[in-house]
C-alpha positions as CSV (number, residue, x, y, z in Angstrom):
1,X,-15.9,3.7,-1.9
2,X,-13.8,2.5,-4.7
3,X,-10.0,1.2,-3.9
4,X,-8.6,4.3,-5.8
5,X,-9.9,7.3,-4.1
6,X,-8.8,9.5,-1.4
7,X,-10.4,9.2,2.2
8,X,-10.0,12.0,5.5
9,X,-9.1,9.7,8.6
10,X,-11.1,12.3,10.6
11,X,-14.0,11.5,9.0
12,X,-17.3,10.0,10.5
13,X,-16.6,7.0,9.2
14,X,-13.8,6.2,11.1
15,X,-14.7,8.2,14.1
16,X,-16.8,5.2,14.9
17,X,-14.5,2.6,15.8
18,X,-14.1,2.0,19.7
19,X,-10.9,1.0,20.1
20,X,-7.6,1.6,18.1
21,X,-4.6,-0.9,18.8
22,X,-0.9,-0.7,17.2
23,X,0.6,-4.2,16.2
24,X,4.4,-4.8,15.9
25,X,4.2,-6.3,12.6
26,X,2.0,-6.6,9.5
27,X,2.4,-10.7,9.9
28,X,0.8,-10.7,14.0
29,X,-2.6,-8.7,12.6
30,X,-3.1,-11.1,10.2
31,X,-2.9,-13.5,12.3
32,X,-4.9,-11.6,15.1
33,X,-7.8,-11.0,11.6
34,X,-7.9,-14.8,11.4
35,X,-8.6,-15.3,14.8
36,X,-11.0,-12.8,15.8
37,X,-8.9,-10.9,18.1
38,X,-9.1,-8.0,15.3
39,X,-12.0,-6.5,13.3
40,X,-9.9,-4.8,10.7
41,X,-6.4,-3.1,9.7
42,X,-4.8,-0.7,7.9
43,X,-2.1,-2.2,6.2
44,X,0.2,-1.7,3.4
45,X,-2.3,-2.8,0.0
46,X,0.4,-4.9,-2.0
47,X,0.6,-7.0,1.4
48,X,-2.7,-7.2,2.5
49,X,-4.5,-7.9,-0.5
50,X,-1.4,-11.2,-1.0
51,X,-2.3,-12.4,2.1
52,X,-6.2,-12.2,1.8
53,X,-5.5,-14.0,-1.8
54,X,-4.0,-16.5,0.7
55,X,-6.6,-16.8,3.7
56,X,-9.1,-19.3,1.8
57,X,-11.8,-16.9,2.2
58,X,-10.9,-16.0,5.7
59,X,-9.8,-12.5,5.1
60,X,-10.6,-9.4,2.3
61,X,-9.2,-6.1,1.5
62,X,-12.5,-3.6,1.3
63,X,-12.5,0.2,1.1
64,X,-10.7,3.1,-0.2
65,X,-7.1,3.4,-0.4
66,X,-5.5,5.8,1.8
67,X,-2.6,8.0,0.2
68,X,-0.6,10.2,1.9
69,X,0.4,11.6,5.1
70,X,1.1,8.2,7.1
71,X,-0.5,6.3,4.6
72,X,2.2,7.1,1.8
73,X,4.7,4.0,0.6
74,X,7.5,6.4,0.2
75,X,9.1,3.4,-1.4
76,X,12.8,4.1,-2.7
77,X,15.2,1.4,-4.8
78,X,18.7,1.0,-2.8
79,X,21.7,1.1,-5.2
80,X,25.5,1.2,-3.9
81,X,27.2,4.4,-2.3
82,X,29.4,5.5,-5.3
83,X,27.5,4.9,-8.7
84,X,26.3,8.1,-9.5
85,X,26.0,7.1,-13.4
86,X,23.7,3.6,-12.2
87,X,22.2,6.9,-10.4
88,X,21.4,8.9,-13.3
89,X,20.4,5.9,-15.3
90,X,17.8,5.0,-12.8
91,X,16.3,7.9,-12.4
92,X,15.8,8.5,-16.3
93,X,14.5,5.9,-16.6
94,X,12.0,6.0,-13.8
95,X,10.6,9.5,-14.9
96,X,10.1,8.5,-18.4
97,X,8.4,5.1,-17.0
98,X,6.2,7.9,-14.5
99,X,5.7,10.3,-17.6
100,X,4.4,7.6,-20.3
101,X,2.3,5.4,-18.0
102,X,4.4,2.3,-18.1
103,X,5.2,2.7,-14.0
104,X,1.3,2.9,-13.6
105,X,0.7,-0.4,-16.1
106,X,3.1,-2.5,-14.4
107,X,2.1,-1.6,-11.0
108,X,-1.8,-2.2,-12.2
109,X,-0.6,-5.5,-13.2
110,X,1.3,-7.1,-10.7
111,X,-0.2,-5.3,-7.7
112,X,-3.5,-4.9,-8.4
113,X,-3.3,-0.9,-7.6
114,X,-1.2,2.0,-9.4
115,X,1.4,2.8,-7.0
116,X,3.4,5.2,-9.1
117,X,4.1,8.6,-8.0
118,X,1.8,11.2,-8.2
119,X,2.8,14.9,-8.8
């Protein structure tokens, strides 16, 4: 399945694994990957697919990309307390970035994936 479309977690696909372990931090399954203790993750894209770039081989993102749900980034920009106008600016400026692509093309080009907002 390509990197871009939608997958259930209930499916039969992942119905087959045997065991299902939680790590504390994105950093100790990579390193558990590398060593074998591990057979596969799920894992935030932008961060896996910079660490496989960096495993000399050892390690590659494969299958689709999960959206939603648990899956979803729900990434937010922090700005002080009391700037509503930085506020306002931002946020013009974000939903014309969402509305004429440009959010889509610059997260295509340095994350490899479109991570915009969808809907």
């Amino acid at each position: 399945m390509p990197l871009d479309q939608p997958v259930d977690l209930h499916s039969a696909e992942f119905r087959r694994c045997r065991e299902v372990k939680t790590c504390n931090s994105s950093e100790q399954v990579q390193l558990d990957l590398e060593s074998g203790r591990l057979d596969g993750q799920f894992d935030n894209i932008v961060f896996a697919r910079d660490r496989a770039s960096k495993s000399n081989g050892a390690l590659v993102t494969s299958g689709p990309l999960l959206v939603g749900g648990i899956m979803a980034t729900n990434v937010c920009l922090g700005i002080r307390k009391n700037e509503p106008e930085l506020q306002a600016l931002l946020n013009k400026a974000l939903a014309e970035m969402v509305a004429d692509g440009t959010l889509a093309a610059t997260s295509q080009e340095w994350f490899g994936v479109d991570l915009s907002p969808k809907g």
